[in-house]
N, C-alpha and C positions, 0 to 999 in steps of 0.2 A: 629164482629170477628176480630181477630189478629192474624198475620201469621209470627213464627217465623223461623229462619231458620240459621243455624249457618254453617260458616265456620273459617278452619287455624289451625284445628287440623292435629299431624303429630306423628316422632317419632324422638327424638332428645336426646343428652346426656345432663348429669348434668351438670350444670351452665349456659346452654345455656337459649335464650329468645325463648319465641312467643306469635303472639296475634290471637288470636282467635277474630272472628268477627260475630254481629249478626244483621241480617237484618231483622227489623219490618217492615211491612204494614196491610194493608186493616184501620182497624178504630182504627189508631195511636191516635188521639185526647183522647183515652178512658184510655187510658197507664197511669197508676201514677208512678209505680215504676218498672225499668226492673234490675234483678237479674241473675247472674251465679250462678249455682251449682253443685257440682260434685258428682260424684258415681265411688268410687274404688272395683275391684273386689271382693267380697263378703263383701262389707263395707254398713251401710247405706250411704243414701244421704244426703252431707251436704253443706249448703252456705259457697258461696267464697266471692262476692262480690254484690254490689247493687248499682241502682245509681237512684234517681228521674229523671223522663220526665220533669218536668219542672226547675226548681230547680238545677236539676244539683247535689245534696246532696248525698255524697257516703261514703260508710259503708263496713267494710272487717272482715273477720276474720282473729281472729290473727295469724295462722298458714299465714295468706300469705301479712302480713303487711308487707308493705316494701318493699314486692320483688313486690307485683300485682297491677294494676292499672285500675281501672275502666274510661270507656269515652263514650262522646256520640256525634256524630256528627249531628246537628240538619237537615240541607238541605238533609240527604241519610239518616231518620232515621236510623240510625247504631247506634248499643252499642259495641264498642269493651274491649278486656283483654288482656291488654298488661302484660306479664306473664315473668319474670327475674328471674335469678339468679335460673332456676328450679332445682327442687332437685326430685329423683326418687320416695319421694313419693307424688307428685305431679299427678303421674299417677294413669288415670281417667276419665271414659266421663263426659265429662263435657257440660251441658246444660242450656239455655237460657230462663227463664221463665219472664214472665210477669202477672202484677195485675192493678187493677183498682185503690186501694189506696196506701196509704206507707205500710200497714201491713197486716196481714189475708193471706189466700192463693191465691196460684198464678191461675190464669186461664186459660192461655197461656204456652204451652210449645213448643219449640222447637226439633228436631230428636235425639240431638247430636251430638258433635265430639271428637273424642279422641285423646287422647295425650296421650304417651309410654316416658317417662324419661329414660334413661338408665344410670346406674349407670357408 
């Protein structure tokens, strides 16, 4: 099993940054790829970003190219999202999932946290 757990969500105005941060354990070795994705109110859920456990290889959608930055610090399994330039619709829990390969579904998920953009 894999224990996600996310924090650095808040409520902040437009243009501002933040990064939200997510802390893997128990059986890290099993991780192939850890992904952010978000859920706006009455929206589906959609991915933001992605990055390989090994690899390091990261992938965005284009709604936040540019402005988001996926990382991974390997000594504190952490993934963090470094989140700029935010715009109000940005607002959205935002969650931490994980899978065992690069693709297919995730099996790990994280509680959330949210972030409120204010216009």
């Amino acid at each position: 099993q894999v224990q996600l757990v996310e924090s650095g969500g808040g409520l902040v105005q437009a243009g501002d940054s933040l990064r939200l941060s997510c802390a893997a354990s128990g059986r890290t070795f099993s991780i192939g790829t850890v992904s952010w994705l978000r859920q706006a109110p009455g929206k589906e859920r959609e991915f933001v970003a992605a990055i390989t456990w090994t690899s390091r290889r990261t992938d965005y959608a284009d709604s936040v190219k540019g402005r988001f930055t996926i990382s991974r610090e390997t000594a504190k399994n952490m993934v963090y999202l470094q989140m700029n330039s935010l715009k109000p619709e940005d607002t959205a829990n935002y969650y931490c999932a994980a899978r065992t390969g690069s693709s297919g579904s995730y099996h790990y998920w994280g509680q959330g946290t949210q972030v409120i953009v204010s216009s």
